[in-house]
C-alpha positions, -999 to +999 in steps of 0.1 A: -572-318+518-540-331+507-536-372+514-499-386+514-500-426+521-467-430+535-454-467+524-485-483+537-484-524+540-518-542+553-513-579+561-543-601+575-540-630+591-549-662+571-580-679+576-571-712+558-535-719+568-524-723+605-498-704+618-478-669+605-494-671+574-503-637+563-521-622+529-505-587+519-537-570+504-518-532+504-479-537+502-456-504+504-485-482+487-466-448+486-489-424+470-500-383+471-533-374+466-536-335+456-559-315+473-593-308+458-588-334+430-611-367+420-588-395+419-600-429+402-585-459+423-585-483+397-576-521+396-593-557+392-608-575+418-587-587+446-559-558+438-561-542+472-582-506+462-611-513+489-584-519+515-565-488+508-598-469+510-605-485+542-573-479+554-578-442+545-611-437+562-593-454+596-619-485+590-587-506+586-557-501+603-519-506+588-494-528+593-472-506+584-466-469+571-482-440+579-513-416+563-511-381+566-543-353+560-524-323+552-496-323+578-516-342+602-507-379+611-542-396+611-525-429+613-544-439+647-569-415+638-602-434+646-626-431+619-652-404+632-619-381+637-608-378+607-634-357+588-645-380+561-676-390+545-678-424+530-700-441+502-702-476+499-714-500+468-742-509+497-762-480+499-770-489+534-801-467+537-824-474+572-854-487+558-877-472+586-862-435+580-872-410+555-850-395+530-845-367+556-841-388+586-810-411+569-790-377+557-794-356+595-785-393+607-745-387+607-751-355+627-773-363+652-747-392+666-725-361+673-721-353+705-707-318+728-694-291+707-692-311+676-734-313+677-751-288+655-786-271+664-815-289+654-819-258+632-780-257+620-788-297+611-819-290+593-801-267+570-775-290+563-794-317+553-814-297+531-782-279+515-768-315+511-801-326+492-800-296+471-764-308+462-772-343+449-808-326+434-833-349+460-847-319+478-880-331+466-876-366+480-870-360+520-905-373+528-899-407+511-886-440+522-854-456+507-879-485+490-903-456+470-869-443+457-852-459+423-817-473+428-801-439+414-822-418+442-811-444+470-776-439+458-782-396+457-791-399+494-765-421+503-737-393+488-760-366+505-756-385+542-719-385+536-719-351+526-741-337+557-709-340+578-691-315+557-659-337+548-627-327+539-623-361+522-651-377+504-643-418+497-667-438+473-660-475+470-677-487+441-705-467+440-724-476+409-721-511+407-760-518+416-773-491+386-780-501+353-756-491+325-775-460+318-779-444+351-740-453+359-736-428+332-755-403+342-745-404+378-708-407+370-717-374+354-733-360+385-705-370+409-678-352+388-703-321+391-707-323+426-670-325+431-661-298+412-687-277+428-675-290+465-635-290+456-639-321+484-608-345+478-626-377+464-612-409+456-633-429+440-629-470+442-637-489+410-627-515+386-647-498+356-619-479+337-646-461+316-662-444+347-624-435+360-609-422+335-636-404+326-642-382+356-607-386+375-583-356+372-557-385+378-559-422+382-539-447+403-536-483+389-536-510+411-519-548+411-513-571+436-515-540+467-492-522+449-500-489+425-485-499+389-489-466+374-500-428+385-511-399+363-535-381+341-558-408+324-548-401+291-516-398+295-517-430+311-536-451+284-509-434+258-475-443+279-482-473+299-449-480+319-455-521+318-480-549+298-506-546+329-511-515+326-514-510+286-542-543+290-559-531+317-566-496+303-586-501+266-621-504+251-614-526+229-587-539+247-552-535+231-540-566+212-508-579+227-480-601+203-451-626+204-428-602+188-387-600+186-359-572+178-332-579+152-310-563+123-322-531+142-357-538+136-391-549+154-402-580+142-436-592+149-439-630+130-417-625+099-427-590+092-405-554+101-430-535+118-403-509+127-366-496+130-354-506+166-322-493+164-299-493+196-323-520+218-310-553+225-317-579+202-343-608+218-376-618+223-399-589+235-438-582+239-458-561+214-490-545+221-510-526+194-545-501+205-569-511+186-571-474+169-532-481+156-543-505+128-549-486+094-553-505+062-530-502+039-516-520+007-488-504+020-483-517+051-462-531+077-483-562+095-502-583+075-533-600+092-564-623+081-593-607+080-624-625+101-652-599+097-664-561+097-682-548+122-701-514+120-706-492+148-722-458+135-691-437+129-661-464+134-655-497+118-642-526+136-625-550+116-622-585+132-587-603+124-562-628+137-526-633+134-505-663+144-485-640+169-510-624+187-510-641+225-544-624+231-573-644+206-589-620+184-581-586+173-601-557+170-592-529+148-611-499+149-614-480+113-631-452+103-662-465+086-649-445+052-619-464+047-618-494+022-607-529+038-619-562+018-625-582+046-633-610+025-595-613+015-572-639+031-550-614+041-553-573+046-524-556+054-521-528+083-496-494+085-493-493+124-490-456+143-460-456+155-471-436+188-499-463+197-474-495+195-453-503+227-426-530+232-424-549+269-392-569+283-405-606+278-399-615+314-400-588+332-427-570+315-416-534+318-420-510+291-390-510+269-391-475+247-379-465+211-351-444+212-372-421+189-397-419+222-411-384+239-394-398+270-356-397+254-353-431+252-358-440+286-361-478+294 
C-alpha cells in the first residue's frame, strides 16, 4: 500500500499559555511512502515522528493536509477503517489473556461481514504466531513471557487483522541491547516475508538504517532529508543531518574558504575553487582521518583506543566546535599517539562544507552532484 502525506500540519493547543497559542508538532510534512517498503522514521525526541505515525494510523487527526492509502483519501478515515495494524513501545498486552486470547483480540471486536468464523480466527492467530515464531507460547500469560516474547505477541496481534500498513512506534525501547538486535533482525524478516508497508518510529539510527529500505529524517515536524540510508549518511544536504547520522558521530569545525582553498585553522585542507570566500562549517566522519606525515590537518593526539579490528585515535584541535574527536584507523596503521601533534590526509568524499548561518550543505564543484549548492 502506497502512503502519500499530502503537506500535513498538526498544531495542539497549548497547555501552558492562555489563548491561540498553538505547538506545531508536524508542519507541511509532504512525503511518499512506496508500497511494500520498511521505512525508518527517524529523529530526536520531540521532532514530531510519533505524531506523524499517529496521524497516519487516524489516532490523530490534521490540521491541515491530507493522507492518502493508494488513491484513497483516508483523511477522516477513523482508525479501525483504515486497515492498519499498530505496535507501540507499550506492549499493551491484557494481563488476564493468554498469548492466544490477546492476538484473536483485534478480531473478535469485529463486527457483521468484517467478523471472521471462530474457525477462520483461529487460523489466523495461529498463522500470525507462526510468523513472529511464538506458536509454542499461546497457552502462556504476557508475565511468563520475557520482554522479547511480549513484544513477538504484540506484532502478532497487530498482524492478525491482516494490514495493509503495519506502524511500529518505538518498538524496542524496553529490550536490552542484545535482543534489540536480534529482533530488529526478525522485523526486517517478517517484512520482507509479508511485503506489508511498515514504518517504523525510532530515534536509534543504528536500528533504522539498518533494516529501512529508505529513511526519513525528522527536525522540528518537518522531514530534513529522504533516501536510501547510505546514501544519506554519505550526502547529507545540511549540519543536522550529517550529526545526527554517525557512530562515532562526525566531528564538526570552525572552518573558512579563501585563495580558492578550504581552510580549517591555518591549515589548506583542500582546493575550493569557484565557492565564495567566508566563514563556513566543516564536518569530517570519523573514517575520513588517515595518518599521514603527509597530510593536510594536523591534530594533537589524546589517546588510542583499540577495538578488535579498528583503531580509534582520540584527538583535539582548536577548531573543532564539537569536544573530542574520534578517528577511526585500521588497527595496522602506525600513529604515535604520544606525539604533540599527528598529522591527518582527509578523504575528500567523507568531508562536507555547511553555509555558517544557514546550515545547508554547500558542495565542491568537484562533487557527484555537479556542483549543486
Amino acid at each position: 500500500m502506497k502512503i502519500v502525506l499530502s503537506h500535513l500540519t498538526k498544531k495542539f493547543k497549548s497547555r501552558e499559555k492562555k489563548g491561540k497559542v498553538y505547538t506545531i508538532a508536524v508542519n507541511d510534512f509532504d512525503v511518499e511512502i512506496p508500497d511494500g517498503k520498511l521505512i525508518g522514521l527517524l529523529g530526536p525526541s520531540g521532532c514530531g515522528k510519533s505524531t506523524a505515525l499517529n496521524l497516519i494510523s487516524g489516532l490523530e487527526t490534521p490540521t491541515e493536509g491530507k493522507i492518502f492509502f493508494g488513491d484513497e483519501d483516508v483523511t477522516k478515515l477513523p482508525p479501525e477503517k483504515r486497515g492498519v495494524g499498530l505496535v507501540f513501545q507499550n506492549y499493551a498486552l491484557y494481563p488476564h489473556l493468554t498469548v492466544l486470547d490477546n492476538i484473536l483480540f483485534p478480531l473478535e471486536n469485529l463486527k457483521g461481514a468484517e467478523r471472521p468464523t471462530k474457525e477462520e480466527m483461529l487460523e489466523r492467530a495461529k498463522e500470525a504466531a507462526r510468523l513472529v515464531q511464538i506458536e509454542r507460547l499461546l497457552d502462556r500469560k504476557p508475565n511468563q513471557l520475557s520482554g522479547g516474547q511480549q513484544q513477538r505477541v504484540a506484532i502478532a496481534r497487530a498482524l492478525v487483522k491482516q494490514p495493509n500498513v503495519l506502524l511500529l512506534d518505538e518498538p524496542l525501547s524496553n529490550l536490552d541491547a542484545r535482543l534489540r538486535l536480534e529482533t530488529r533482525e526478525e522485523i526486517r524478516q517478517l517484512q520482507v516475508k509479508t511485503k506489508v508497508t511498515t514504518i517504523f518510529v525510532t530515534h536509534d539510527q543504528d536500528e533504522a538504517m539498518s533494516i529501512s529500505d529508505l529513511i526519513i529524517v525528522m527536525k522540528e515536524g518537518r522531514a530534513q532529508q529522504i533516501g536510501k540510508p547510505q546514501d544519506v549518511y554519505e550526502d547529507p544536504v545540511n549540519l543536522f543531518v550529517a550529526k545526527f547520522l554517525g557512530t562515532p558521530p562526525i566531528s564538526v569545525f570552525d572552518a573558512e574558504i579563501r585563495n580558492g582553498g578550504l581552510y580549517i585553522g591555518t591549515e589548506r585542507v583542500r582546493d575550493a575553487k569557484g565557492l565564495p570566500e567566508g566563514k563556513v562549517i566543516a564536518a569530517i566522519r570519523p573514517e575520513a582521518f588517515e595518518p599521514d606525515p603527509e597530510g593536510t590537518l594536523t591534530l594533537r593526539p589524546i589517546r588510542k583506543e583499540t577495538m578488535g579490528r579498528d583503531t580509534s585515535i582520540l584527538a583535539e584541535h582548536p577548531a573543532c566546535v564539537t569536544g573530542t574527536i574520534r578517528t577511526i584507523v585500521d588497527s595496522d596503521v602506525p600513529a604515535d599517539t604520544d606525539a604533540e601533534a599527528l598529522k591527518f590526509r582527509i578523504r575528500m568524499n567523507k568531508l562536507f562544507i555547511f553555509n555558517a548561518e544557514t546550515e545547508e550543505r554547500i558542495r565542491f564543484r568537484d562533487d557527484p552532484q555537479g556542483g549543486r549548492r
